[in-house]
MINUVEX-647283 format. One line per field, with one value per residue: residue in one letter; x, y, z of N, C-alpha, C, CB in turn. Coordinates in nm, 3 decimals. Glycine has a CB too. Example, Ala and Ser with C-alpha at 12.3 -4.5 7.8 and 13.67 -1.06 7.14 Angstrom:
! MINUVEX-647283
resn	(a | s);
n_u	(1.319 | 1.285);
n_v	(-0.569 | -0.225);
n_w	(0.780 | 0.708);
ca_u	(1.230 | 1.367);
ca_v	(-0.450 | -0.106);
ca_w	(0.780 | 0.714);
c_u	(1.320 | 1.290);
c_v	(-0.330 | 0.003);
c_w	(0.780 | 0.787);
cb_u	(1.131 | 1.408);
cb_v	(-0.447 | -0.060);
cb_w	(0.905 | 0.572);
This chain:
! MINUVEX-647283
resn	(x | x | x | x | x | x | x | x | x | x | x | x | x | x | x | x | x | x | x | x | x | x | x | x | x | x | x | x | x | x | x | x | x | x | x | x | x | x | x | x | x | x | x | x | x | x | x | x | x | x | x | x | x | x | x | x | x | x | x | x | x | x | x | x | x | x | x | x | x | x | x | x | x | x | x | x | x | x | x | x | x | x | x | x | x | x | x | x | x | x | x | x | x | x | x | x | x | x | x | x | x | x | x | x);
n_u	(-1.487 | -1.253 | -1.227 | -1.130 | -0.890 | -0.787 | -0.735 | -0.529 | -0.318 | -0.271 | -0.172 | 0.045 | 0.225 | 0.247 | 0.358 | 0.644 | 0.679 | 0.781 | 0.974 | 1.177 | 1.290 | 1.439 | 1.630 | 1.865 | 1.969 | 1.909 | 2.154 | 2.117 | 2.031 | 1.807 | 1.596 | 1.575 | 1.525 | 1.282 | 1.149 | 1.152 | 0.997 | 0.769 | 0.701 | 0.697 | 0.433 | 0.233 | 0.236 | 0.126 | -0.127 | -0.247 | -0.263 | -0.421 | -0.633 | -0.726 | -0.826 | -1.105 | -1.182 | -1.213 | -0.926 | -0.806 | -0.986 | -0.877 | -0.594 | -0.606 | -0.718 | -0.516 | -0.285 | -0.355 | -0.431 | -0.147 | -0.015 | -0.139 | -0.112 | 0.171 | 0.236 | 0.123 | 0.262 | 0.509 | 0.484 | 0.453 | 0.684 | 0.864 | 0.914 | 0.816 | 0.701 | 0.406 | 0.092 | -0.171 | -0.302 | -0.155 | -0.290 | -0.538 | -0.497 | -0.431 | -0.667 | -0.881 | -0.750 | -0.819 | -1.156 | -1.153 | -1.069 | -1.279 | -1.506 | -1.443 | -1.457 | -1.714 | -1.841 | -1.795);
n_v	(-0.883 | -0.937 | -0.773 | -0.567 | -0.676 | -0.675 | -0.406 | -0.354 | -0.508 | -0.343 | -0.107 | -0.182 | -0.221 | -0.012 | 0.102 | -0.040 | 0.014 | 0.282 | 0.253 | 0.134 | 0.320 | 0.448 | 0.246 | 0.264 | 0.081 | -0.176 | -0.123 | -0.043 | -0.159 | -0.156 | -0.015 | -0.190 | -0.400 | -0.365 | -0.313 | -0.543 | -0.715 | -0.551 | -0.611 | -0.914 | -0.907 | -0.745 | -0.940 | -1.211 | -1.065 | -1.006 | -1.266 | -1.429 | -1.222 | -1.319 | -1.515 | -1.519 | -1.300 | -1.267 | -1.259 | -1.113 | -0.866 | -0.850 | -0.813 | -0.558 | -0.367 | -0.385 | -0.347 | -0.074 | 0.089 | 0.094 | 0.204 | 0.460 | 0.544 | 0.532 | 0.757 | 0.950 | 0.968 | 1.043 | 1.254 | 1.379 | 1.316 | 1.290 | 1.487 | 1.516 | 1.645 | 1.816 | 1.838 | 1.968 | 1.821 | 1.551 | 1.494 | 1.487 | 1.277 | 1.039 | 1.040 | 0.939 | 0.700 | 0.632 | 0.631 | 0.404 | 0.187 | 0.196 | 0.114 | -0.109 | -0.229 | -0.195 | -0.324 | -0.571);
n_w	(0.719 | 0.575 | 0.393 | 0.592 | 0.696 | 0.457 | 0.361 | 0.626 | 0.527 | 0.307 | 0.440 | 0.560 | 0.355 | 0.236 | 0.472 | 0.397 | 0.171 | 0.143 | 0.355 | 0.233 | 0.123 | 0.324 | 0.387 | 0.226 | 0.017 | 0.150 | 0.311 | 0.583 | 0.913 | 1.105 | 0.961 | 0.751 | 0.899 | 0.960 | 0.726 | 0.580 | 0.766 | 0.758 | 0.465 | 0.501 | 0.693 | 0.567 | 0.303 | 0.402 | 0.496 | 0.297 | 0.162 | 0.383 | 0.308 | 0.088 | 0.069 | 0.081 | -0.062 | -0.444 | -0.623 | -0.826 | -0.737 | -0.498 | -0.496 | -0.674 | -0.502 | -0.310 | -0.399 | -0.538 | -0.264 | -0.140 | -0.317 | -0.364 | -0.062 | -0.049 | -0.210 | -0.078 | 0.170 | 0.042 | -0.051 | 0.184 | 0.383 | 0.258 | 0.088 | -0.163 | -0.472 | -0.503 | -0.665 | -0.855 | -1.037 | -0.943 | -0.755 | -0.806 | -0.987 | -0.754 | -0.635 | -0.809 | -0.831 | -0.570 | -0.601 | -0.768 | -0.598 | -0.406 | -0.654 | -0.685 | -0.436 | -0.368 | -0.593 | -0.542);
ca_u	(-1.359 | -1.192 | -1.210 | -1.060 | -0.740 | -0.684 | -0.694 | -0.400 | -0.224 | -0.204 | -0.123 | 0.241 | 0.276 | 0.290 | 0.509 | 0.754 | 0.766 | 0.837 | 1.095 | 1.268 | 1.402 | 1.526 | 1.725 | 1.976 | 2.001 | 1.919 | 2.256 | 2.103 | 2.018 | 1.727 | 1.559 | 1.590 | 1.466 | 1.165 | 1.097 | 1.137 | 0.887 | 0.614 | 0.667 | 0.627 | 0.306 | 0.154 | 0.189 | 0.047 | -0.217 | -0.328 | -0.269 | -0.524 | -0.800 | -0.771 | -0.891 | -1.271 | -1.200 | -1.131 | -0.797 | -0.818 | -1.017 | -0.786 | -0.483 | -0.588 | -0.723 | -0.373 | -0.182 | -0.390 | -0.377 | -0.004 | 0.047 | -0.174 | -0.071 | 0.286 | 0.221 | 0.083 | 0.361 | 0.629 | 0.437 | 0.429 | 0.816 | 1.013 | 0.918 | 0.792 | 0.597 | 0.231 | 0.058 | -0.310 | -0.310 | -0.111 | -0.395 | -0.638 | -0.489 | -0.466 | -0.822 | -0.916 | -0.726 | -0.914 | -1.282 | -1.134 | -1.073 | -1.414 | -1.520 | -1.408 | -1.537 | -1.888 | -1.902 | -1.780);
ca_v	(-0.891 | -0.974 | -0.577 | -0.478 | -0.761 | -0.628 | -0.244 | -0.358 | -0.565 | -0.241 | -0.001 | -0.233 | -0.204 | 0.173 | 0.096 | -0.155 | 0.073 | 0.388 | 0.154 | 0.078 | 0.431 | 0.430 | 0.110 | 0.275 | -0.060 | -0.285 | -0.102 | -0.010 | -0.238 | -0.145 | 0.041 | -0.295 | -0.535 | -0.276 | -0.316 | -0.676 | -0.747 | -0.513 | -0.697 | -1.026 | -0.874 | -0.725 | -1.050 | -1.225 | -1.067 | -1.025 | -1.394 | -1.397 | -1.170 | -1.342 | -1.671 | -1.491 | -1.255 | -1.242 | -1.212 | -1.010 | -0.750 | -0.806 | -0.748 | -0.436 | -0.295 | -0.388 | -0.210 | 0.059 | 0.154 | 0.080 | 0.330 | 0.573 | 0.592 | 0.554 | 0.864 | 1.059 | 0.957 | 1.055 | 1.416 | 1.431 | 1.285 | 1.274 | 1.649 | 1.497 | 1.752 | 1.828 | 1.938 | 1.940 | 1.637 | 1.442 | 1.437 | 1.418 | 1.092 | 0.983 | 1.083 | 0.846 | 0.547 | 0.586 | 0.601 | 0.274 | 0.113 | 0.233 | 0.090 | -0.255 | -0.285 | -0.169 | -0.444 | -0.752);
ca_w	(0.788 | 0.466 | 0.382 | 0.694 | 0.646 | 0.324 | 0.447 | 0.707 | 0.411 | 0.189 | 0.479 | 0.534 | 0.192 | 0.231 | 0.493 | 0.373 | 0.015 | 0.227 | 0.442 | 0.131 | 0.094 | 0.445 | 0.411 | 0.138 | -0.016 | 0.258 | 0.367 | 0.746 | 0.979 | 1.158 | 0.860 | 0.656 | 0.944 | 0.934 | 0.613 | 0.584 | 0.882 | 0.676 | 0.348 | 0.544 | 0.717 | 0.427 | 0.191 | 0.490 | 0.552 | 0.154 | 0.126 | 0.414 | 0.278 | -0.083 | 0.140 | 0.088 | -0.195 | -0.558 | -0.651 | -0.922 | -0.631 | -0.374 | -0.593 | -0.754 | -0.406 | -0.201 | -0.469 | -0.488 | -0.145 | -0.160 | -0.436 | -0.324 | 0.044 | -0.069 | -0.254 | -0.031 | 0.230 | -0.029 | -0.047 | 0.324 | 0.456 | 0.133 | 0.001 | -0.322 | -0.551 | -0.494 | -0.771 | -0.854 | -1.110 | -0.860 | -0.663 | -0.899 | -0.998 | -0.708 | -0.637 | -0.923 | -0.822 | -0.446 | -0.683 | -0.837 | -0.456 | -0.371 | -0.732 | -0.669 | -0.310 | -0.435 | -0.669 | -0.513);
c_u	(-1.242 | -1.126 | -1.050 | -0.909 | -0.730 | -0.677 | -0.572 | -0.299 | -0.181 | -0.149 | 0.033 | 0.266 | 0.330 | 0.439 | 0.649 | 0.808 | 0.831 | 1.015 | 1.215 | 1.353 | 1.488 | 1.660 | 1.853 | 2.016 | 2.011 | 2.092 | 2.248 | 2.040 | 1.824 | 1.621 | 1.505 | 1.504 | 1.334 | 1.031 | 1.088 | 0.956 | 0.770 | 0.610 | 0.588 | 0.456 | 0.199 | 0.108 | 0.069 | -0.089 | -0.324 | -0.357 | -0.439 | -0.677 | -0.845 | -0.824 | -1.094 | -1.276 | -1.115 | -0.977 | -0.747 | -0.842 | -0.919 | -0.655 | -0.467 | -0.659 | -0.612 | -0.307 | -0.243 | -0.373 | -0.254 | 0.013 | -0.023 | -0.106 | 0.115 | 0.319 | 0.214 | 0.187 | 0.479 | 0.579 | 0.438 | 0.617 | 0.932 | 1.017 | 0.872 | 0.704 | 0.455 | 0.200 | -0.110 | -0.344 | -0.218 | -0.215 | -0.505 | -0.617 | -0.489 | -0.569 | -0.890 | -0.889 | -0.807 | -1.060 | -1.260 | -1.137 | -1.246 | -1.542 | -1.543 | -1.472 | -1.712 | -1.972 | -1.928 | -1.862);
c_v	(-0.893 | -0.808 | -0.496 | -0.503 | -0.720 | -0.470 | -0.259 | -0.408 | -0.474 | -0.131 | -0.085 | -0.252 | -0.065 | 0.185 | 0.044 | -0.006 | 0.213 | 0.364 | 0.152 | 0.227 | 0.481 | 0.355 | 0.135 | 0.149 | -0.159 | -0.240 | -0.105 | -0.099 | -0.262 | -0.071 | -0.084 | -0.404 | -0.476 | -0.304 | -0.425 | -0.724 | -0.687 | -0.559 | -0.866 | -1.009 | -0.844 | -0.849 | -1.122 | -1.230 | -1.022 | -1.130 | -1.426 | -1.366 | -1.259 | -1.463 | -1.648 | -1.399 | -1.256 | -1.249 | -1.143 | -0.869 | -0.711 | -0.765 | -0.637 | -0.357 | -0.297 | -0.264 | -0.135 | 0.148 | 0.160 | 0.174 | 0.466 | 0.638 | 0.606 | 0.696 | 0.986 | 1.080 | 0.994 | 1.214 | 1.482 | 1.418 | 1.293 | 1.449 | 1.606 | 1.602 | 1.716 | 1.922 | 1.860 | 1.820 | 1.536 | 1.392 | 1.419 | 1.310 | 1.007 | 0.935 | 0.923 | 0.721 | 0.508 | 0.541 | 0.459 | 0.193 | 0.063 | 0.145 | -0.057 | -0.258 | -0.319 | -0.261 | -0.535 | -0.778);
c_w	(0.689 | 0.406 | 0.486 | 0.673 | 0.555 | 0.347 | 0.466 | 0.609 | 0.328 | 0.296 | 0.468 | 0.417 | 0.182 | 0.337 | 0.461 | 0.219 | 0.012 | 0.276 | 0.290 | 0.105 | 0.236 | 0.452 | 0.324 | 0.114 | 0.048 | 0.331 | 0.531 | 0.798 | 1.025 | 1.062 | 0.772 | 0.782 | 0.952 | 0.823 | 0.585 | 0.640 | 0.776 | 0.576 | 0.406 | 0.608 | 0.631 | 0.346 | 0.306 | 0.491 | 0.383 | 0.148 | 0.224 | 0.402 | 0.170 | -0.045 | 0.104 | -0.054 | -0.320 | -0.544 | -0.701 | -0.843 | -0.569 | -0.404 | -0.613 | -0.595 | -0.300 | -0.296 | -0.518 | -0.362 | -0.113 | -0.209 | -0.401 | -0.209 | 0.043 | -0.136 | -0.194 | 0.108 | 0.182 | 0.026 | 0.118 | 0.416 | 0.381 | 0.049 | -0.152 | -0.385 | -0.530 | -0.620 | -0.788 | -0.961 | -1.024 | -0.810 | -0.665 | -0.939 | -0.846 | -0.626 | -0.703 | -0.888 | -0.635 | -0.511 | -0.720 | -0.709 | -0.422 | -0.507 | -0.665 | -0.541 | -0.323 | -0.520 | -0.657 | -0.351);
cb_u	(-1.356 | -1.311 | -1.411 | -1.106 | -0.718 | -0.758 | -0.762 | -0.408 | -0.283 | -0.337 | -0.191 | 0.306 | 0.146 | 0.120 | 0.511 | 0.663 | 0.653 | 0.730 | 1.009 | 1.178 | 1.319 | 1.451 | 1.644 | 2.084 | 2.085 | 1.908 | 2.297 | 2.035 | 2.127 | 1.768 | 1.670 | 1.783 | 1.527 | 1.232 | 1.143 | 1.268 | 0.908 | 0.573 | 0.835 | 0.727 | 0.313 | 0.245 | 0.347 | 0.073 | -0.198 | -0.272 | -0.100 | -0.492 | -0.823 | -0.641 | -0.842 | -1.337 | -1.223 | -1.165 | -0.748 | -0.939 | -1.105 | -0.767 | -0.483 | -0.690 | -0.832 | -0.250 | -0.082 | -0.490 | -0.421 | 0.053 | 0.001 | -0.292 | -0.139 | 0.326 | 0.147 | -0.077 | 0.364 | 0.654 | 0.255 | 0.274 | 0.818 | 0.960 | 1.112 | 0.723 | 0.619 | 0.162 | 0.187 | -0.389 | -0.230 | -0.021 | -0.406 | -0.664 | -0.314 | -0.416 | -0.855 | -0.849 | -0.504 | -0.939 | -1.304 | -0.992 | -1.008 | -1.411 | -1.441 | -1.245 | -1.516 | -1.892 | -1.873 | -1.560);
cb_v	(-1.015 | -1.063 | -0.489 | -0.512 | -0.909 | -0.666 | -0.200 | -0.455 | -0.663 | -0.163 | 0.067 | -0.382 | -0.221 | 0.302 | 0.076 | -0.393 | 0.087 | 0.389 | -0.070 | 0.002 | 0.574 | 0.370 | -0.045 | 0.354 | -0.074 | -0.475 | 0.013 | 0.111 | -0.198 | -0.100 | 0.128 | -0.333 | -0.612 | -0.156 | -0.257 | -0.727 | -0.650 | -0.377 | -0.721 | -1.082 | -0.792 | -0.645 | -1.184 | -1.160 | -0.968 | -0.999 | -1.489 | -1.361 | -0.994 | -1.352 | -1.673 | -1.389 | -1.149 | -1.115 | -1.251 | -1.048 | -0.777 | -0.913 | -0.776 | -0.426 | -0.318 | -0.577 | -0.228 | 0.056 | 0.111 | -0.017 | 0.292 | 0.562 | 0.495 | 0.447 | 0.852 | 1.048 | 0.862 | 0.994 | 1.428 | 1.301 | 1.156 | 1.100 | 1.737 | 1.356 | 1.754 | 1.914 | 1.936 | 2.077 | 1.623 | 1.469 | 1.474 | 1.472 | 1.040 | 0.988 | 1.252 | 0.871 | 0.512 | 0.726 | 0.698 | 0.256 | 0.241 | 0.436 | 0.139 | -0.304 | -0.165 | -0.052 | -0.479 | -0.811);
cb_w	(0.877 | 0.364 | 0.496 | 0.852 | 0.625 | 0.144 | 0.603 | 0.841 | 0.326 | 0.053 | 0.625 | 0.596 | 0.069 | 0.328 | 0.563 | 0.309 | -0.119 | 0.367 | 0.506 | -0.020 | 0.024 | 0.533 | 0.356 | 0.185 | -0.059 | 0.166 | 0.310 | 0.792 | 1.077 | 1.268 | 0.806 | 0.596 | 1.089 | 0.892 | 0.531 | 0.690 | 1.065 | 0.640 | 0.256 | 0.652 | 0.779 | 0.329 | 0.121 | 0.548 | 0.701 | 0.029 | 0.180 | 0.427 | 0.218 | -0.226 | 0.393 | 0.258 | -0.181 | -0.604 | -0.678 | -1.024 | -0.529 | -0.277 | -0.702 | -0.945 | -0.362 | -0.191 | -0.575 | -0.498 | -0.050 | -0.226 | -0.622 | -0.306 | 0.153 | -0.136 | -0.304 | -0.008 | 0.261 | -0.212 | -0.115 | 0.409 | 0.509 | -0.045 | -0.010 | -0.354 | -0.717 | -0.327 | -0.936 | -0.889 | -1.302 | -0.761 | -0.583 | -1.002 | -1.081 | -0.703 | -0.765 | -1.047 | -0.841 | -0.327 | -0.819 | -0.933 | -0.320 | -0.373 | -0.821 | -0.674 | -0.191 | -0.535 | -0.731 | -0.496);
């Protein structure tokens, strides 16, 4: 169950770090209370998982999925560059997710 709660903890990470380019500096309203809410959810629900696992694990698998899915959300809503080592790295840092689960 611990797995799953930290899943949901790194997807509002993707959202909140998404959110953050919405909010033009916490300038907009509804953009910013958005993004708020998914930072508070996210820590949350890491604080949560890290109740059963590692810390060290649950750490480096939140912000992985954070950085990855923030990535791949940039490449998909923001127009960010795709290129074939983009996604070979971020290939690599999913193997590392998959890594760490496998172990602990």
């Amino acid at each position: 169950m611990a797995w799953i709660i930290l899943l949901f903890a790194g997807l509002f990470e993707v959202v909140w770090a998404v959110g953050l380019k919405y909010t033009h500096g916490f300038s907009r309203l509804m953009p910013s209370a958005i993004t708020l809410l998914a930072m508070a959810v996210s820590m949350l629900l890491l604080a949560q998982a890290m109740k059963t696992l590692p810390v060290g694990t649950a750490y480096a698998v939140w912000t992985g999925i954070g950085a990855t899915g923030t990535a791949i959300a940039g490449m998909i809503l923001l127009g960010e560059s795709v290129s074939l080592l983009r996604v070979l790295s971020l290939c690599l840092i999913i193997v590392g997710i998959l890594g760490l689960k496998l172990s602990s």
